[in-house]
C-alpha positions in Angstrom: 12.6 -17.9 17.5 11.6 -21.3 16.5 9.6 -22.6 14.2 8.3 -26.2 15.4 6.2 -28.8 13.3 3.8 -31.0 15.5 2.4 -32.8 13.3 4.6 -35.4 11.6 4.3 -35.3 8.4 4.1 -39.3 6.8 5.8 -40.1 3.3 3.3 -42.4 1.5 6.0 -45.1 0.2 4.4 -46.9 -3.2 6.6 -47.6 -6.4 10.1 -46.4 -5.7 10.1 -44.9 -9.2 8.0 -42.2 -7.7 9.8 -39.8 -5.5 7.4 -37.8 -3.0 8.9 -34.4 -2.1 7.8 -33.4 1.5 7.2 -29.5 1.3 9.2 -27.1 3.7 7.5 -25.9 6.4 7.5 -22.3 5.0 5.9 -23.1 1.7 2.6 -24.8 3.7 -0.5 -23.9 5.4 -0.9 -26.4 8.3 -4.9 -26.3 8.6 -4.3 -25.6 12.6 -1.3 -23.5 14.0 -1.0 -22.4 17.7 1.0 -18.8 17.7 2.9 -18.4 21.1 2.9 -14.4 21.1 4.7 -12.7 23.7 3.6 -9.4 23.7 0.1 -9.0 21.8 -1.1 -5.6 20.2 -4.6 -7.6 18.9 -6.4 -4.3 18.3 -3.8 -1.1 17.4 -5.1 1.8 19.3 -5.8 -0.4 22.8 -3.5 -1.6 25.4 -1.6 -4.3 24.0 -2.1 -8.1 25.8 0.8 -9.6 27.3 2.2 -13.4 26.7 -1.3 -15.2 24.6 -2.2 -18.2 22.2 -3.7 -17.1 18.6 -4.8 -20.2 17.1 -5.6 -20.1 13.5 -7.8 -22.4 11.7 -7.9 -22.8 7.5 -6.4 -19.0 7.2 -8.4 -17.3 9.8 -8.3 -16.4 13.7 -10.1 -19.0 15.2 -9.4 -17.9 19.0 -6.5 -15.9 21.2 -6.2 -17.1 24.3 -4.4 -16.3 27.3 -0.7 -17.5 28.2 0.6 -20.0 26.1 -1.9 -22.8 25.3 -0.6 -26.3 24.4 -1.4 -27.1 21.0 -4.0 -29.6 20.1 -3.2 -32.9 18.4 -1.9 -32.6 14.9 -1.7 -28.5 15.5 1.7 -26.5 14.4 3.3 -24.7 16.9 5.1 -20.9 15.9 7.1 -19.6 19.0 6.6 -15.6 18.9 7.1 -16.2 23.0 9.8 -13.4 23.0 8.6 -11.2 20.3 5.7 -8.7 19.8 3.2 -9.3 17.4 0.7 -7.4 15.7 -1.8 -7.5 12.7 -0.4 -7.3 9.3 0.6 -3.8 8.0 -1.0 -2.0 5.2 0.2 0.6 2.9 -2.5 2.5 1.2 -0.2 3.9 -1.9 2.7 1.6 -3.6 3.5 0.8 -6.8 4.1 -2.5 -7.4 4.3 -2.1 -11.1 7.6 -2.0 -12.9 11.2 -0.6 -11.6 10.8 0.9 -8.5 13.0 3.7 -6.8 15.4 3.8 -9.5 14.3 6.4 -12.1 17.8 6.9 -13.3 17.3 2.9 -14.2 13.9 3.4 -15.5 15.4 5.9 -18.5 17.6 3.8 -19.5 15.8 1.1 -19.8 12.9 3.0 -21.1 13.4 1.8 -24.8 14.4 -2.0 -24.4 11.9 -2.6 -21.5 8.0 -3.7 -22.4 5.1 -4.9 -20.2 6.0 -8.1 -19.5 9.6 -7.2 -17.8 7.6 -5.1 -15.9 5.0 -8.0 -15.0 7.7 -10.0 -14.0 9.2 -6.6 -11.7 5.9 -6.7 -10.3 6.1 -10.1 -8.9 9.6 -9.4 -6.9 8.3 -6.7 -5.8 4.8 -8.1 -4.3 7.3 -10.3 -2.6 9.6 -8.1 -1.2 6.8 -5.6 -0.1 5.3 -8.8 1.6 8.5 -9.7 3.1 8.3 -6.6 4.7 5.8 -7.2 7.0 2.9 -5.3 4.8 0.0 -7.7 4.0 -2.1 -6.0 2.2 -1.4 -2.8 -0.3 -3.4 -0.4 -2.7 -1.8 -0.2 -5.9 -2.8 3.4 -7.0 -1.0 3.5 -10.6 0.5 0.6 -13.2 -0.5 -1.4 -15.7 -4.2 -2.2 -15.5 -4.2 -5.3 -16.9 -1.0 -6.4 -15.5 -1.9 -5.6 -12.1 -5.3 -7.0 -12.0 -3.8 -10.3 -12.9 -0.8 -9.9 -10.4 -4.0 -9.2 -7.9 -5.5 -12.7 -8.9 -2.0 -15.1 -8.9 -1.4 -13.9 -5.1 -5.3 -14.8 -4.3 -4.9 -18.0 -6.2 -1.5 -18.4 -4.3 0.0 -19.1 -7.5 2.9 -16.5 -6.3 3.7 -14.7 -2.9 2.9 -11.0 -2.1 0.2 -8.6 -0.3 -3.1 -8.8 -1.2 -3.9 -5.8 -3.6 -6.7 -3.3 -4.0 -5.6 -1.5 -7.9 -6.5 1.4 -9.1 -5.2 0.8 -12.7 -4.3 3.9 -14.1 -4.6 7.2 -13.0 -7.2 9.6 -14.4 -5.6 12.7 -15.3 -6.9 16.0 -18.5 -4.9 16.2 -20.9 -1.7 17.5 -19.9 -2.0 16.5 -16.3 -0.3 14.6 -13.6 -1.1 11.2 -15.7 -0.7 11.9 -18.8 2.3 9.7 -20.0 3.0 11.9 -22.9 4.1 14.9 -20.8 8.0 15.6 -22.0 8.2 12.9 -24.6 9.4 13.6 -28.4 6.2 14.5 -30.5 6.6 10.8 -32.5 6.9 9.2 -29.2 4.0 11.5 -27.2 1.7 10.9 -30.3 2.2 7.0 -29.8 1.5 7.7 -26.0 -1.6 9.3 -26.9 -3.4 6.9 -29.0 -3.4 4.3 -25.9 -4.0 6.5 -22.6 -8.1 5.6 -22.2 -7.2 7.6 -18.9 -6.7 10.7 -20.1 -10.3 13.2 -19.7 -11.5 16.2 -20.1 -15.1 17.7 -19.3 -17.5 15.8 -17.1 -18.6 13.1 -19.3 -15.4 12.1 -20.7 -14.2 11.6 -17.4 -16.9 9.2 -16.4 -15.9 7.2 -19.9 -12.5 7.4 -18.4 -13.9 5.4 -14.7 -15.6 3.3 -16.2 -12.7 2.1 -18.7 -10.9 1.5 -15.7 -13.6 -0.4 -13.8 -13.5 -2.5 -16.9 -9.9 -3.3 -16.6 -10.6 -4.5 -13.1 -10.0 -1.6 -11.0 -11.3 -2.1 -7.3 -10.4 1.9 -6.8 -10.3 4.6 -8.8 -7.3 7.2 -8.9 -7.5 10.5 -10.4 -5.0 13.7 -10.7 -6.2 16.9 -9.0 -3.3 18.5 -9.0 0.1 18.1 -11.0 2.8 16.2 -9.8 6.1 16.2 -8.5 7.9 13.4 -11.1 5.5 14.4 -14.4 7.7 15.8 -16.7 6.3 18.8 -17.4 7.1 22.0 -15.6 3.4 22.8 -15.0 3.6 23.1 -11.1 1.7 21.6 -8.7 -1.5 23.3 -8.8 -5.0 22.7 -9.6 -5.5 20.5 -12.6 -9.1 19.5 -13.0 -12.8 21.7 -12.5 -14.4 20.3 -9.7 -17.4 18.9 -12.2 -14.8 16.5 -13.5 -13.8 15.3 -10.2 -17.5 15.2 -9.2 -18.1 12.9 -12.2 -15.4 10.9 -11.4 -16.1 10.1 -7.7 -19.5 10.0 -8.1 -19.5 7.4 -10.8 -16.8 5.5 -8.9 -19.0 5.5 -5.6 -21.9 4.1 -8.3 -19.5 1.1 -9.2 -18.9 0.2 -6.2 -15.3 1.6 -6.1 -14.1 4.1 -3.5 -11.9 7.1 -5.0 -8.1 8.6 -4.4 -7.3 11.9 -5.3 -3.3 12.5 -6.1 -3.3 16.0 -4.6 -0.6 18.6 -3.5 -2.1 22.3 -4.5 -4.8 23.0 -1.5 -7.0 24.3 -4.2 -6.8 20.8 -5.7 -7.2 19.6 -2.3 -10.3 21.3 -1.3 -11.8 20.5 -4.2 -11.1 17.1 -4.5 -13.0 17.0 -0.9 -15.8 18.9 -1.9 -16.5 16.6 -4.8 -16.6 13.6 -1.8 -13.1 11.7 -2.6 -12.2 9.0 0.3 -8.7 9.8 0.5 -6.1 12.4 -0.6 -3.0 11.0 -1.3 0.4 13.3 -0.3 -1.5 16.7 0.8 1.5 18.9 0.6 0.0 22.2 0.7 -3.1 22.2 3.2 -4.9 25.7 4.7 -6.7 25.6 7.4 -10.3 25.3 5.0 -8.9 22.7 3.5 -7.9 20.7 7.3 -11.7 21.9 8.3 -13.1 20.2 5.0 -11.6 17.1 6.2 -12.8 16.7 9.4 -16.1 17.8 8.0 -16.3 15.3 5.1 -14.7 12.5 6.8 -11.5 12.1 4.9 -8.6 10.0 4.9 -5.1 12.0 4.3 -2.5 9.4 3.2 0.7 11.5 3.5 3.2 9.3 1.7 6.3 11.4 3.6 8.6 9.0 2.3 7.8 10.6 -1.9 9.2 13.7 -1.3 12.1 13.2 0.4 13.1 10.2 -1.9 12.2 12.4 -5.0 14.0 15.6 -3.7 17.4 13.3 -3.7 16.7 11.7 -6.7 16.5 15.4 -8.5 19.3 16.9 -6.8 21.5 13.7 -8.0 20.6 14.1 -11.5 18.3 11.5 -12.0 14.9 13.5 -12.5 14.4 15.2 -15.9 15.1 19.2 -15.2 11.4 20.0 -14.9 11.0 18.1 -11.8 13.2 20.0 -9.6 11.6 22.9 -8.5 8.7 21.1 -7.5 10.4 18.2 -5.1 11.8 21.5 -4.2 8.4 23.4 -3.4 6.7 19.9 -2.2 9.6 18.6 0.5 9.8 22.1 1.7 5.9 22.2 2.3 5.4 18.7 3.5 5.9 18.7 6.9 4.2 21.8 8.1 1.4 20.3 6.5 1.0 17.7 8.0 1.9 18.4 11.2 -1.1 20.6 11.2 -3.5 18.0 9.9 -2.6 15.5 12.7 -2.5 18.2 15.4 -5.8 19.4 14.1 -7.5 15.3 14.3 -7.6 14.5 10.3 -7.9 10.7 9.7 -4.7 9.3 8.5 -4.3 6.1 6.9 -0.6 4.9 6.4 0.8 5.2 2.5 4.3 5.5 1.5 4.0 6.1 -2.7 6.9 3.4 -2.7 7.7 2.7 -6.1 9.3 6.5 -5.6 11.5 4.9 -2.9 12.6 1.3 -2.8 10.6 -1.6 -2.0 11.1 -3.3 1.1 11.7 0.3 2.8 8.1 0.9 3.5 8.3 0.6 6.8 10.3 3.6 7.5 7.8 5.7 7.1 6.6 5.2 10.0 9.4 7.5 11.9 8.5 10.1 9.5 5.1 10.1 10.9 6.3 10.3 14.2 8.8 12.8 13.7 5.4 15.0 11.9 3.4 14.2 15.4 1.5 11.1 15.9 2.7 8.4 18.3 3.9 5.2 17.5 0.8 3.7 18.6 -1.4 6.0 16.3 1.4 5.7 13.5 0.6 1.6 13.9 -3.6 2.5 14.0 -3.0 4.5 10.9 -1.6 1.3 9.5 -3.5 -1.7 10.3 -6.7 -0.3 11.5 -7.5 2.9 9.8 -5.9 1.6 6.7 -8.3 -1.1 6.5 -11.1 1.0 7.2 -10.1 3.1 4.0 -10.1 0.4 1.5 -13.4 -1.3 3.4 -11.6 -4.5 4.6 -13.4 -5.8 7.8 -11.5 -8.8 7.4 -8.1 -7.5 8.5 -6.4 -4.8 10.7 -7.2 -6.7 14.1 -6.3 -9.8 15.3 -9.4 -10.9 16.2 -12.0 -13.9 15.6 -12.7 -14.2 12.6 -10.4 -11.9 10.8 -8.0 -13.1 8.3 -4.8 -14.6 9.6 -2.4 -11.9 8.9 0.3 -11.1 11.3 3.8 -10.2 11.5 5.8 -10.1 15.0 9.5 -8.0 15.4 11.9 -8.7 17.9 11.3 -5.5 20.1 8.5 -3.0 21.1 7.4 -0.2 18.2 5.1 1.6 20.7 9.2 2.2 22.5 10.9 2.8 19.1 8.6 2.6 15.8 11.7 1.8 13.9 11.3 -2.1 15.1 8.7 -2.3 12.3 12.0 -1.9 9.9 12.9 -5.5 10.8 10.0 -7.7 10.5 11.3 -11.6 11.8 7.7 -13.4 10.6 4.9 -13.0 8.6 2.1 -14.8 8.1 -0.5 -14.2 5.2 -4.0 -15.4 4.9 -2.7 -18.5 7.6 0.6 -19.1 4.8 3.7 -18.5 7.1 5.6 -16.5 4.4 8.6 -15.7 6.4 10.4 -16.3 9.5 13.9 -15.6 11.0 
């Protein structure tokens, strides 16, 4: 694959004091670029187009064309001619905030690391997880603050990474899922306590706790139905809050303006969390079938984040979970599967999610065989990615490569509808018209 620049680029030659540095090619938008793709999946979910032209124009699709059209005056030319291309990837659950898929690490370092480490974590990771082909993320848990103004550089294109929808923190009672005091020494949880605006409990407080976020500069709100796997807290993962506080909670985020994601395993939790009206449930590890008929009812997204569990079950069994989270990567990895298997059989909307920030970032991408291994195809696993995902966080800028979308594509050297795993090794990447990587 080549990268070719038409359009000579002129050095302005004044006062030789001043040097003039002529930027890479990578680090620049050209206002036109001609895209030769070889094989073209423009709209996941349809027959893909064989060899075609995309021409972008000031960061969006201007036209696709077929074969391989000659470039206009002034145009830059990327050769995709022998690889397939496809619109940008998008994982629905990361967490870009902070150490990510080491939690041994994260102990450690628990006492000597502060905020702004983890704001500077953050950026590498953005990057990575860009590098990896995904162009757009949710962030459904970190630092509100810090993520909101991680969400702002990358718009500015002060630094490089996926655009970001953030959730902030998650909503969790007392005790629950998010409550960052779980396990701690009582001087330590006490300090905890005094900050966490996310913690609720009853109705009202939880809408307090929405809007708190909202404030912070959440565009979606997360909340804990259930517990969760790597709380500390041996609690289980059952039901955590009364269906009025999750009905406060989605229904003021819906009010905002900001759709809601329930962190759910328990079905109870589940079912609820669906009754109340949430968009999306994020891991669904225990699902009935009431609870698989409440989501074809209601309309929901499942995001099943396959990679969590199997990450978390070898992080426990290695020693690097507190004690209290055993049994439940235990009870969750065991459950997972069947699950979902069932809930694609049965038609349930999937969006793709991965929880990475569990596992490493970069690896995102390898969920994708897990959902094939649970049922879909590869060309539904790819939907549930670029389409469906975008429909989830109510993007109809991206997902297609279309006119008038957003310019964000990636291309791999082989087919993924043959072997999924292609999407492992992305060789180009192009956000919002910026070619961020190519090999």
């Amino acid at each position: 694959m080549t990268l070719r620049w038409i359009a000579p680029l002129a050095l302005v030659m004044g006062n030789a004091a001043v040097a003039q540095t002529v930027p890479t090619p990578t680090s620049i938008a050209s206002k036109v670029t001609y895209i030769h793709a070889g094989t073209l999946l423009d709209r996941p979910g349809q027959k893909p187009r064989g060899p075609s032209t995309i021409i972008v124009r000031d960061g969006k699709i201007a036209e696709i064309r077929n074969g391989f059209a000659a470039p206009e005056a002034g145009a830059t030319l990327v050769d995709l001619s022998k690889q397939f291309v496809l619109p940008g990837l998008i994982d629905m659950h990361v967490h870009l905030w902070g150490i990510g898929g080491d939690p041994m690490r994260n102990r450690l370092e628990a006492l000597t690391r502060d905020r702004f480490d983890d704001m500077m974590t953050a950026v590498v990771n953005a990057k990575v997880t860009l590098d990896a082909g995904f162009t757009s993320v949710r962030d459904l848990g970190g630092d509100p603050r810090g993520i909101r103004s991680l969400r702002e550089a990358i718009d500015r294109g002060d630094v490089e990474g996926p655009s970001i929808t953030n959730a902030g923190q998650m909503l969790s009672v007392t005790g629950g899922h998010g409550d960052g005091g779980n396990g701690l020494a009582e001087e330590f949880a006490e300090a905890v306590h005094k900050t966490e605006i996310n913690l609720c409990d009853g109705p009202d407080d939880c809408r307090r706790a929405v809007r708190a976020q909202v404030a912070l500069g959440a565009k979606v709100i997360k909340f804990a139905a259930t517990g969760g796997v790597l709380s500390n807290v041996a609690g289980g993962l059952g039901r955590a809050m009364t269906l009025e506080e999750m009905k406060a909670i989605v229904e003021t985020a819906h009010t905002l303006g900001r759709r809601a994601a329930a962190h759910s395993h328990a079905a109870e939790g589940t079912k609820a969390a669906l009754n109340a009206g949430v968009d999306s449930i994020e891991h669904g590890t225990f699902l009935d079938d009431e609870a698989i008929a409440l989501f074809k009812s209601k309309g929901a997204y499942l995001v099943m984040t396959e990679m969590a569990p199997v990450a978390a079950l070898a992080q426990a069994r290695g020693g690097a979970l507190p004690p209290a989270t055993i049994p439940k990567a235990e009870a969750a990895a065991a459950a997972m599967r069947a699950s979902h298997k069932r809930a694609i059989a049965a038609g349930v909307k999937i969006a793709f999610g991965t929880d990475t920030g569990v596992s490493r970032h970069g690896d995102n991408a390898q969920e994708f065989a897990l959902m094939v291994d649970a049922g879909m195809t590869p060309m539904q696993a790819i939907r549930a990615a670029t389409v469906s995902a975008a429909d989830l966080i109510g993007r109809d800028d991206v997902g297609t490569i279309e006119p008038g979308k957003t310019a964000d594509i990636v291309a791999v050297a082989s087919s993924p509808l043959d072997d999924v795993r292609a999407l492992e090794h992305v060789d180009f990447v192009m956000h919002r018209g910026v070619v961020a990587v190519v090999k």
